[in-house]
C-alpha positions as CSV (number, residue, x, y, z in Angstrom):
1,X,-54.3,-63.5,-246.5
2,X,-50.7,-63.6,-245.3
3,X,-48.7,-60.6,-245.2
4,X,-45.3,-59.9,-246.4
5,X,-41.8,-59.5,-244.5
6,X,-39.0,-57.6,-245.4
7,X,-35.1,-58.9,-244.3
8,X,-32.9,-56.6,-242.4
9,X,-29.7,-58.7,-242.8
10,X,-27.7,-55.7,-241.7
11,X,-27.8,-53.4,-238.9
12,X,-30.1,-49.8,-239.3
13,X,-27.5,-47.9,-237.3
14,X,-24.0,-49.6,-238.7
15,X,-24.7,-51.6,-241.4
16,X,-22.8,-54.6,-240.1
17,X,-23.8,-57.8,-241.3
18,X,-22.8,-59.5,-238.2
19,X,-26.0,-60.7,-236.1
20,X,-26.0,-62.5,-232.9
21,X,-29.4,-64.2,-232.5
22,X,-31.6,-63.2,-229.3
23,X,-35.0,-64.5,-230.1
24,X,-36.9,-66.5,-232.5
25,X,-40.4,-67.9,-232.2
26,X,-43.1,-68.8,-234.5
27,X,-46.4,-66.4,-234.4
28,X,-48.1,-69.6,-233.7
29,X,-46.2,-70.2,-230.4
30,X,-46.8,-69.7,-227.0
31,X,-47.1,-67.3,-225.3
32,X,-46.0,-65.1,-228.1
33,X,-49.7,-66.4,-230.2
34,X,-51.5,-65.3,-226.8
35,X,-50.1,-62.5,-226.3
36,X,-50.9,-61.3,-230.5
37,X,-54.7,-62.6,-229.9
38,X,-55.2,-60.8,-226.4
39,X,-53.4,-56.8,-227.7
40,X,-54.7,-56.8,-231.0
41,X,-58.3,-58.3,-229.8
42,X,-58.4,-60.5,-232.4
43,X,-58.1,-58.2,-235.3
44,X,-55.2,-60.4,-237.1
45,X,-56.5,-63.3,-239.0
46,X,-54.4,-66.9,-238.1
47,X,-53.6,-67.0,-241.5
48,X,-51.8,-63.1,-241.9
49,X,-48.4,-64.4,-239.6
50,X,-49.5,-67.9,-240.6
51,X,-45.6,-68.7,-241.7
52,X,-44.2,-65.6,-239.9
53,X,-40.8,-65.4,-237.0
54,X,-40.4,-63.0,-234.3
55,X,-36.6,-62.6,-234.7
56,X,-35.0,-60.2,-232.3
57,X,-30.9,-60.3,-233.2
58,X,-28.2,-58.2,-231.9
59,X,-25.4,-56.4,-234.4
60,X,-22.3,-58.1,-233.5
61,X,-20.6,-54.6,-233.9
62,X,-22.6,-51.9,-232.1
63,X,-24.7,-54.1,-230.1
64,X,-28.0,-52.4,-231.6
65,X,-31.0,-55.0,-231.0
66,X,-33.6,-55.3,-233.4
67,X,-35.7,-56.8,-235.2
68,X,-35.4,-59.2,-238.3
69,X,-37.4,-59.2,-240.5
70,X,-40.1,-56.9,-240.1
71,X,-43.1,-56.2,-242.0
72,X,-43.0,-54.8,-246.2
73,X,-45.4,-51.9,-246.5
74,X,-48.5,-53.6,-247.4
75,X,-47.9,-55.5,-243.6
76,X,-47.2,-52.2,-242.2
77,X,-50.3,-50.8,-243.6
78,X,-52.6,-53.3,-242.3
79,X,-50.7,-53.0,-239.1
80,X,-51.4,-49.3,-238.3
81,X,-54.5,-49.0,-239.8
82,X,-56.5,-52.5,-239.3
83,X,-55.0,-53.9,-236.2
84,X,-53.8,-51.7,-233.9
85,X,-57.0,-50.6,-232.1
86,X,-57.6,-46.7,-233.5
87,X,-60.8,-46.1,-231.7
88,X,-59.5,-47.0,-228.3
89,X,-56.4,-44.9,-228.7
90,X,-58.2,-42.3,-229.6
91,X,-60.1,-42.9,-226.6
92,X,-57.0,-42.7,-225.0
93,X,-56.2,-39.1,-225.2
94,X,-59.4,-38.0,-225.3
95,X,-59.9,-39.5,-221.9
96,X,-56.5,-38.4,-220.9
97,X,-55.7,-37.2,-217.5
98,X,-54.2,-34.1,-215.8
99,X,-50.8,-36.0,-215.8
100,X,-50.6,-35.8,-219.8
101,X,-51.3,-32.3,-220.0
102,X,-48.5,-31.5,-217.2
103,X,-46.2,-33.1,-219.2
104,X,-46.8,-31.6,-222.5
105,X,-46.8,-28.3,-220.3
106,X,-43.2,-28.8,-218.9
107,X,-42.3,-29.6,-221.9
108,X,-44.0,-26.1,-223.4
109,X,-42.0,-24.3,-220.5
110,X,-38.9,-26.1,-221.5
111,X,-39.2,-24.8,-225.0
112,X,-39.6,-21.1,-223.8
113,X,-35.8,-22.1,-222.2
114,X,-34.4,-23.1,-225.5
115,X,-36.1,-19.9,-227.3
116,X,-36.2,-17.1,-225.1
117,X,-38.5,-15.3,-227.6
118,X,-42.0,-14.5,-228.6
119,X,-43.2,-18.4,-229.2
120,X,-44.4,-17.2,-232.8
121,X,-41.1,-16.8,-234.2
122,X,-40.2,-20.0,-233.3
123,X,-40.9,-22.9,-235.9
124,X,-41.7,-26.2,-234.5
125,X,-42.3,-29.9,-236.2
126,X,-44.1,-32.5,-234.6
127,X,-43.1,-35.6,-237.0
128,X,-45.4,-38.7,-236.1
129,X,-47.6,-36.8,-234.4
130,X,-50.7,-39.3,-233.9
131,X,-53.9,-37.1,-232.9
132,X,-52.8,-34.0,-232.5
133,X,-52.8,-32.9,-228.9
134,X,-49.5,-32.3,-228.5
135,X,-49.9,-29.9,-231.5
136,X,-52.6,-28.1,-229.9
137,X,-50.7,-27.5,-226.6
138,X,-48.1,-26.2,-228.4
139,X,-50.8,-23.9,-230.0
140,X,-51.8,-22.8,-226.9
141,X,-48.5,-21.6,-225.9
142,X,-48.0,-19.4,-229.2
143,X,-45.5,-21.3,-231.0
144,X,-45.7,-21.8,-235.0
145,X,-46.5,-25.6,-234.8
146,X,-46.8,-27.9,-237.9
147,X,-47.5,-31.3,-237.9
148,X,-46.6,-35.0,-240.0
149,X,-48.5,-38.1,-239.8
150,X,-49.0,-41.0,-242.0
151,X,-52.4,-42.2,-240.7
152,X,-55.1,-40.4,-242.8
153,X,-57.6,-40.6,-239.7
154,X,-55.1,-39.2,-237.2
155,X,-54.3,-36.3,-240.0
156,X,-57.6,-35.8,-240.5
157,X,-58.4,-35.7,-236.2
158,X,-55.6,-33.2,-235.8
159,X,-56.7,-30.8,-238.8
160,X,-60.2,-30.5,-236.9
161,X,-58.4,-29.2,-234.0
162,X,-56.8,-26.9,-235.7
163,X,-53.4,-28.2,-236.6
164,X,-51.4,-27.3,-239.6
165,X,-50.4,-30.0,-241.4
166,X,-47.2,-31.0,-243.4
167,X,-48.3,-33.7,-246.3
168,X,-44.7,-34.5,-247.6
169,X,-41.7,-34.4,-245.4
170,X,-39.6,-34.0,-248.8
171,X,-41.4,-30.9,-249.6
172,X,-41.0,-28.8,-246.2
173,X,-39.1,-26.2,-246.3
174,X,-36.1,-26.2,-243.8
175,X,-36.5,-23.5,-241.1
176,X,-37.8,-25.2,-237.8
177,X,-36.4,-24.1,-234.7
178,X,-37.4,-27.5,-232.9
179,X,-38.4,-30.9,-234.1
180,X,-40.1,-33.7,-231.7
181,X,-40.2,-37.4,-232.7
182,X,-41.6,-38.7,-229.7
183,X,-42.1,-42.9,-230.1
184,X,-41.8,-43.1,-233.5
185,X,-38.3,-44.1,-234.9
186,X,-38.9,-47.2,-232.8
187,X,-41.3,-48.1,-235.5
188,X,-39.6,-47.2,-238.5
189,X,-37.7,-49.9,-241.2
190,X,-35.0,-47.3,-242.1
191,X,-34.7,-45.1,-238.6
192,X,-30.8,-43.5,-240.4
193,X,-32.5,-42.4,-243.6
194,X,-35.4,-40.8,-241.8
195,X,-33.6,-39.2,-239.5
196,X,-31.1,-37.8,-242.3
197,X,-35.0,-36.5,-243.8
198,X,-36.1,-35.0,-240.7
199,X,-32.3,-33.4,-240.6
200,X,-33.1,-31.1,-243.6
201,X,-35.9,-29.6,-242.5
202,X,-34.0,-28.3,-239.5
203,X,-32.4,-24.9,-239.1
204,X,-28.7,-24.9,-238.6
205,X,-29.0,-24.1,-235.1
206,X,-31.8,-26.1,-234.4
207,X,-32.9,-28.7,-231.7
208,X,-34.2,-32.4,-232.3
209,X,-36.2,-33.9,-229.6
210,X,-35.9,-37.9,-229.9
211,X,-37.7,-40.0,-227.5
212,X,-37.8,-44.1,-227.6
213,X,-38.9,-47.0,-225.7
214,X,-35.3,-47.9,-223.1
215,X,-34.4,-50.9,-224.3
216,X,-31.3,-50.8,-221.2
217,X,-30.9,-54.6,-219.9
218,X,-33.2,-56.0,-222.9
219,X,-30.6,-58.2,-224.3
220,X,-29.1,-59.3,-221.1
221,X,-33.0,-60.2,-219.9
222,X,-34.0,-61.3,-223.5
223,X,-31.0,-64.3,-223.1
224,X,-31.6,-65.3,-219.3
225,X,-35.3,-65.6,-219.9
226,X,-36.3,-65.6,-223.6
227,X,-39.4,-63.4,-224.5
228,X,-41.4,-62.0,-222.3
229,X,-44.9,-60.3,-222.9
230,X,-43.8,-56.9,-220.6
231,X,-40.7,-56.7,-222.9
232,X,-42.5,-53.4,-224.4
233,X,-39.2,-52.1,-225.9
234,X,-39.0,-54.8,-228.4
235,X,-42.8,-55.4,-229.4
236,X,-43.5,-57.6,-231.9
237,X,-44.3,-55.7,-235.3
238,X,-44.3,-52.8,-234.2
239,X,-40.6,-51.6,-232.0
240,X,-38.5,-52.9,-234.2
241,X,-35.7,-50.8,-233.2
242,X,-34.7,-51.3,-229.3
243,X,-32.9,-48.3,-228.5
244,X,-30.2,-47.7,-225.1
245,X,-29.1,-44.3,-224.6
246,X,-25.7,-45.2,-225.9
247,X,-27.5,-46.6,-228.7
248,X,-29.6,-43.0,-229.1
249,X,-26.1,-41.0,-229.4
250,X,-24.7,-43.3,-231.4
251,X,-27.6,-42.8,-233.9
252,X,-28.0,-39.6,-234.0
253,X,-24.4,-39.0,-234.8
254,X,-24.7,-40.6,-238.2
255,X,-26.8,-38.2,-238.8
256,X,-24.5,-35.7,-238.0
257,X,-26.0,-34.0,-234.5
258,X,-24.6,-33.9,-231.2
259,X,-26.7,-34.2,-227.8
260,X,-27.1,-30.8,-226.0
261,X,-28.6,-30.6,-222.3
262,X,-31.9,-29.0,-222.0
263,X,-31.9,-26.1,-219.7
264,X,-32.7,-27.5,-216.2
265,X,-36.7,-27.2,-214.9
266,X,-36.7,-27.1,-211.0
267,X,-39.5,-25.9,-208.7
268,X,-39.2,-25.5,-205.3
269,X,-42.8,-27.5,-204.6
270,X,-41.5,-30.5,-206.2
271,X,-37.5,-30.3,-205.7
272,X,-36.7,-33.7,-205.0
273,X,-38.6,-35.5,-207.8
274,X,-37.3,-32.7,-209.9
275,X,-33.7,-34.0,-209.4
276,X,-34.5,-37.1,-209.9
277,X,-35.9,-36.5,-213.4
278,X,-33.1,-34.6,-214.3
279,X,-30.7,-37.2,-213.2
280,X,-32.5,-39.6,-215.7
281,X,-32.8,-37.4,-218.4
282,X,-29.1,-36.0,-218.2
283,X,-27.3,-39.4,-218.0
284,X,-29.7,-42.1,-218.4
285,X,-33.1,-42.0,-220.2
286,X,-33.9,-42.4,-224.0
287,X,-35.2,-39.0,-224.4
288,X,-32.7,-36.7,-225.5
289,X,-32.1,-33.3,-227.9
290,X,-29.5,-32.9,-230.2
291,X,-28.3,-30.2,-232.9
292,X,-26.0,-30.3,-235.5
């Protein structure tokens, strides 16, 4: 059975309807059909993107790329919880490495910075929080961690470790100190009015973590060479919003928050590939905080 698409004839961060074309193959063609058969391991049917385009456009106003259309809610559906492979990304984490855990760590100690406080009186959100792990780190470290996830079996993985679960962003109650949305507005149909959401359930002062694929030098690569399988920012069905840093700002600001600077996280042992990172987080990567 065939799956439905949904038109975004206007831009998610602008609204302009003006599109400049970057992409457009069939599902059927190569090496987009390859590609489709070899990362989904054969879990979509011919027939489900029988009729189906990979349209990648740019909006002729902000230069946002993304994609158009995209899948309805029954497509997304099948996509996140038929064929994207849930037992091997499961395997994933649970097979994870020191490297993982390091950076959840830092990212524990840069929290401690940003709330120089018991961690239980700070409030923290992880929305689209897949299995749970990042959760549970947080845990560790004291904080009062909640988490959001659509995916029933990922819910239902992270409550057995022990994470508290939000069921309906709607009904939080607003009062977190920090919110993470790590790779997951990327994904979403309607990123603005999501983000507005998530927005409530902030306190005033309050800090939004945002982290996307960088989709810097995608167009420019997508129009010299067409599409490429290692074009991960753009994905087909699934990163449907290709985000630049500019692009980042520029979003969040219709949402009405402002980037801060987190506080800076050198060590003498590792000086040198400390500045480096800082350098790319401070002016050039697409993981940034904000507040209102």
């Amino acid at each position: 059975m065939s799956v439905g698409f949904l038109r975004r004839d206007s831009c998610p961060l602008c609204q302009s309807s003006r599109q400049l074309l970057l992409c457009d193959l069939g599902y059927r063609d190569e090496p987009l059909a390859a590609f489709m058969q070899h990362f989904y391991g054969g879990r979509i049917s011919a027939q489900a993107l029988a009729d189906a385009r990979y349209r990648v456009v740019a909006c002729g106003r902000c230069d946002f790329v993304y994609q158009d259309p995209v899948l309805d809610q029954a497509g997304m559906r099948a996509l996140y919880h038929d064929w994207v492979d849930q037992d091997g990304s499961l395997a994933k984490k649970r097979s994870a490495g020191n490297g993982m855990y390091r950076q959840y760590a830092g990212q524990m100690r840069t929290l401690q910075r940003l709330f120089p406080r018991p961690p239980q009186q700070t409030r923290v959100l992880d929305f689209g929080m897949g299995w749970g792990y990042w959760c549970r780190m947080a845990q560790a470290y004291g904080f009062d961690v909640s988490g959001y996830e659509l995916s029933a079996r990922r819910r239902d993985h992270a409550r057995k470790l022990g994470v508290t679960l939000i069921d309906k962003l709607a009904e939080a109650q607003a009062g977190f100190d920090f919110i993470y949305a790590n790779q997951v507005f990327e994904h979403l149909a309607e990123p603005l009015s999501s983000l507005r959401e998530l927005c409530a359930c902030l306190n005033d002062d309050g800090i939004l973590y945002l982290r996307v694929p960088d989709g810097r030098g995608l167009r420019q690569r997508l129009q010299r060479r067409g599409w490429t399988p290692e074009l991960g920012a753009i994905h087909p069905l699934e990163h449907i919003n290709c985000f630049t840093r500019s692009n980042l700002v520029q979003f969040a600001g219709a949402a009405g928050l402002r980037p801060v600077q987190a506080p800076l996280r050198l060590e003498w042992g590792s000086l040198a590939s400390g500045i480096r990172r800082e350098i790319a987080d401070r002016w050039l990567s697409t993981h940034m905080m904000f507040r209102r």
